[in-house]
N, C-alpha and C positions, 0 to 999 in steps of 0.2 A: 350587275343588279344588287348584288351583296355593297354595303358600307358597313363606315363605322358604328351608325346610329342603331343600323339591324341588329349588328352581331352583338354590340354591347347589350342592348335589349334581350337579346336571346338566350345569354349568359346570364339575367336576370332572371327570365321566368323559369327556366327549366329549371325540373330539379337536378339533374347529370347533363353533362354537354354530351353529346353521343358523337361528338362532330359534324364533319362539314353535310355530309350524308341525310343526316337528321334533319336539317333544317332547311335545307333543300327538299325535300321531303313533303315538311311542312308548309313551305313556300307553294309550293306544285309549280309554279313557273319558274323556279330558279334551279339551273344546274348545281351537282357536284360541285364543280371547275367553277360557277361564279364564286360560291365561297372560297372555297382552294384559293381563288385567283387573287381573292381580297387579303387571305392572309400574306401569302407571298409579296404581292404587289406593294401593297403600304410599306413606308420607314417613317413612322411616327418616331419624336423625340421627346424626352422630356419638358424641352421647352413649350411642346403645344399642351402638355395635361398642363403646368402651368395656367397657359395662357385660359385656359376650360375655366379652371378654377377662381383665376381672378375676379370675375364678376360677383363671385358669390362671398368673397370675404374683405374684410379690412387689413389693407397690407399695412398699418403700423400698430406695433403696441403686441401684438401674439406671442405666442410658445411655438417652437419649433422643438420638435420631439424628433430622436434617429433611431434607429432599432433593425435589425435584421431578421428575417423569417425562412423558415426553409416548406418549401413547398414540396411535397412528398411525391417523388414517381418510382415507385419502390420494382415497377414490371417493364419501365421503359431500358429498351437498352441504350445505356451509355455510350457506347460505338458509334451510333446514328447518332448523338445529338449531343452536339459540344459544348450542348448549355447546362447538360445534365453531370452532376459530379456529386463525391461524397461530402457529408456538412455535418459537424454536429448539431442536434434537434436537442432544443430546449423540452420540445413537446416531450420526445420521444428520449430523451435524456441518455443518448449514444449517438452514433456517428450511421446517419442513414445515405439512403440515394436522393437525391432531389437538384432543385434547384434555388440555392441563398438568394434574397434579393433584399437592398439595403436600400431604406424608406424614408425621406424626411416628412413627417407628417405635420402641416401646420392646423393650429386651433389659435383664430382671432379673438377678440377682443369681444364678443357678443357667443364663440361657443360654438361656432359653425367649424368642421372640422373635414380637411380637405389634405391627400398626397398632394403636395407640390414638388416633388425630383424622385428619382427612383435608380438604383444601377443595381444590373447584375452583375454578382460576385464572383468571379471565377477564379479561382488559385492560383492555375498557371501561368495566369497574366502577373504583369508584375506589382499591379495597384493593390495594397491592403486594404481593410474594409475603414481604414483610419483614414488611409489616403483619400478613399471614394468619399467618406462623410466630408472630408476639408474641401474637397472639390464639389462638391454637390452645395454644402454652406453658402461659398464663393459665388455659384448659381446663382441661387434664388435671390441673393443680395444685390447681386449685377441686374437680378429680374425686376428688381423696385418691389421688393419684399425687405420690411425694416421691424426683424421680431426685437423683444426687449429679453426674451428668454430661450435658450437652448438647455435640451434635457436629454439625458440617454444613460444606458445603465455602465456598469462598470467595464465593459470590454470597451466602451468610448470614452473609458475616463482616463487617460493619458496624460501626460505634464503635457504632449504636443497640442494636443485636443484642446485640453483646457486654456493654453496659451495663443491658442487661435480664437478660439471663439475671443477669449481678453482682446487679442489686438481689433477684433472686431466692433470693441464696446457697448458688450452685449452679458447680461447675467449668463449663470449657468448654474444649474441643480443635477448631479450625477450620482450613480449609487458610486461606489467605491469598495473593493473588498475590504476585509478584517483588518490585511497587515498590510494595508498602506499609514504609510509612517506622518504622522502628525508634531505638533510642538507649540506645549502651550508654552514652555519654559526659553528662552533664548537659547540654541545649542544645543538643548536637550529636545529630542525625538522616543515615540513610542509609536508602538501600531493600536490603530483607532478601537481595537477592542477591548484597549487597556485605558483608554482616554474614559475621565469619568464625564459621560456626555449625560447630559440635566433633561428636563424633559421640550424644556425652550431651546436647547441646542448650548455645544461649545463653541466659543470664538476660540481660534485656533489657525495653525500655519502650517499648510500642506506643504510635504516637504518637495523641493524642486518648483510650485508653483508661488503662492500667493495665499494671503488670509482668507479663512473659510471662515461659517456657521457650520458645525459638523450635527448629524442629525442621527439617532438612532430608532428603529420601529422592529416590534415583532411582528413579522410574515410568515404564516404557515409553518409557527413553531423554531421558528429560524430569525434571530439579530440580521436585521440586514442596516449595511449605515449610508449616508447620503451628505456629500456637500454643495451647500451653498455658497456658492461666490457674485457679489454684487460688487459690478464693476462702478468704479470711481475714478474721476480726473485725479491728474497727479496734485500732492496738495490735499486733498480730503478723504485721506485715505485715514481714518479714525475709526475704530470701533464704532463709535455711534452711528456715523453712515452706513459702513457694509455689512455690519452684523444682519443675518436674514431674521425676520422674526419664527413664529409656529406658522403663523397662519401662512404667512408665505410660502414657507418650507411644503406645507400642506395640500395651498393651492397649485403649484408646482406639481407637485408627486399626481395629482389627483389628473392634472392636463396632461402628462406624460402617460399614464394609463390609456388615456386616447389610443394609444396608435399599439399598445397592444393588442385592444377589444378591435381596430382597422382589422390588423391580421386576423383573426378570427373570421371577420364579417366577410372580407373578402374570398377564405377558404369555402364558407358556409352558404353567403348569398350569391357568389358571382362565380362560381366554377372556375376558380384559380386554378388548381389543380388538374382539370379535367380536360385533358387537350388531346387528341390522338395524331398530332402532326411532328413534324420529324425536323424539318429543315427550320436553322438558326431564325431566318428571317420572316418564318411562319409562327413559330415561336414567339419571337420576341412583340407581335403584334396581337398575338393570343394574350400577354402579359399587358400590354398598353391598353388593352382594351377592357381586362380586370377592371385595374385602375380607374377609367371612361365608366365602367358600368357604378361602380362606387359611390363617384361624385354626383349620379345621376342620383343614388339612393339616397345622397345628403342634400343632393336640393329638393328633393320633395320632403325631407325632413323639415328644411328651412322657409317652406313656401308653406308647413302644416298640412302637407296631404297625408302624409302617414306620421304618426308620431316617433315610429324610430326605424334603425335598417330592417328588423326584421318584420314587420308590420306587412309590408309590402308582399314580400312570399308567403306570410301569412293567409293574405287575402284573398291572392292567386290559390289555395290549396282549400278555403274553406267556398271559392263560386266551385270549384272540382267537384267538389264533393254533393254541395247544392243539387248542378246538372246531372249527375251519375248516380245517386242514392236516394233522392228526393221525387 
């Protein structure tokens, strides 16, 4: 009796998932074991969020954003669940319990903004989160997805990274640390914190890769610097081609911010975190179904019923209130 459409639904309106219990509960005809049975039962893949997604965006011309999130189970025990491991948290800026999960987010051409691949991270395996981004890239490309831009911060900004996405013939705008080594001079090399970057950016030559636009911005008190690479046929490779302008640079940085505010939305609106089940393949269908509950938040964005993700739980909290205090 339990699906997909239920349980991603139910991940939406509540504000805690209390699990399978709860909502059976609330059902009054549905058992425990129907829900139970739905998380265990399913092997959703990436290719079907995918395929969810497709109708709702324009596969050519987009930003394809990567980024990793850790999703906090700070009281589950790791014993029982081998999806559960230690990760450093941006958030929490140490090394917690949880579980990483590394996200390609795409935003089309019109602003509608959709996961299209997803893997979880697991250490002991032997794929890094570099490998998982070049394999997950490959994905969506192989899916008839054709972005003109990939973005991700400086743990994805690799010479390997960067030289794949190139062979792919595709832009790329990535933060880059301090002392990665630049050169405006032939031969000669500095790290980018020494590079005098203007406020339109420096053309410049990342070392091991390819001509940049190097870009620097104050965040939260802190230089942080960013390259842009526009890829060019062999032959027109000229400053005046690849150099990235501001605006670009800008509008870049601003679509990459996308899939940070995702992680948020999906801790916040879809009970990411909120799982009380144990086994890998209840889990990982708990996660698929985040994702499912998400894209349901952005097509009602895109169809104008709510103006934005959190509009919706909003509205759910203020009929609450209505019925019980009014």
């Amino acid at each position: 009796m339990c699906d997909l459409s239920l349980y991603s639904h139910y991940l939406l309106v509540i504000p805690q998932n209390r699990g399978c219990s709860k909502l059976s509960q609330a059902m009054e005809s549905m058992s425990h074991d129907s829900v139970l049975n739905f998380l265990v039962r399913e092997d959703y893949t990436p290719y079907d969020l995918f395929c969810r997604c497709k109708p709702l965006i324009i596969l050519q011309g987009g930003t394809l954003s990567v980024d990793d999130s850790v999703w906090d189970k700070p009281y589950s025990n790791a014993k029982l669940n081998a999806l559960i491991g230690r990760h450093y948290s941006g958030k929490h800026h140490k090394v917690v319990q949880g579980m990483c999960l590394v996200t390609l987010l795409y935003t089309d051409v019109k602003g509608v903004r959709v996961p299209v691949n997803y893997r979880i991270y697991l250490p002991a395996e032997d794929k890094t989160k570099n490998e998982l981004f070049r394999e997950m890239l490959n994905e969506v490309l192989d899916w008839g997805l054709s972005a003109n831009l990939v973005t991700g911060d400086s743990w994805y900004a690799s010479v390997d990274n960067l030289k794949w996405v190139r062979r792919q013939k595709m832009d790329a705008m990535f933060s880059v640390e301090k002392d990665r080594q630049v050169s405006t001079q032939k031969g000669v090399y500095q790290q980018v914190q020494q590079a005098p970057v203007e406020t339109d950016g420096l053309w410049t030559h990342l070392k091991g890769f390819d001509f940049v636009t190097l870009f620097s911005q104050e965040e939260q008190g802190k230089t942080r610097y960013y390259i842009y690479y526009k890829y060019a046929e062999k032959g027109l490779q000229e400053e005046k081609r690849m150099k990235a302008t501001l605006a670009e640079f800008e509008k870049a940085h601003g679509e990459h911010w996308h899939i940070e505010m995702f992680h948020r939305a999906v801790k916040q609106l879809c009970n990411a975190e909120h799982f009380l089940v144990r086994r890998s393949c209840a889990v990982k269908t708990h996660i698929f179904s985040v994702y499912w509950a998400f894209i349901a938040l952005e097509e009602k964005v895109v169809n104008k019923l709510i103006d934005n993700w959190y509009q919706f739980r909003d509205r759910i909290q203020t009929q609450l209130i209505k019925v019980n205090l009014t």
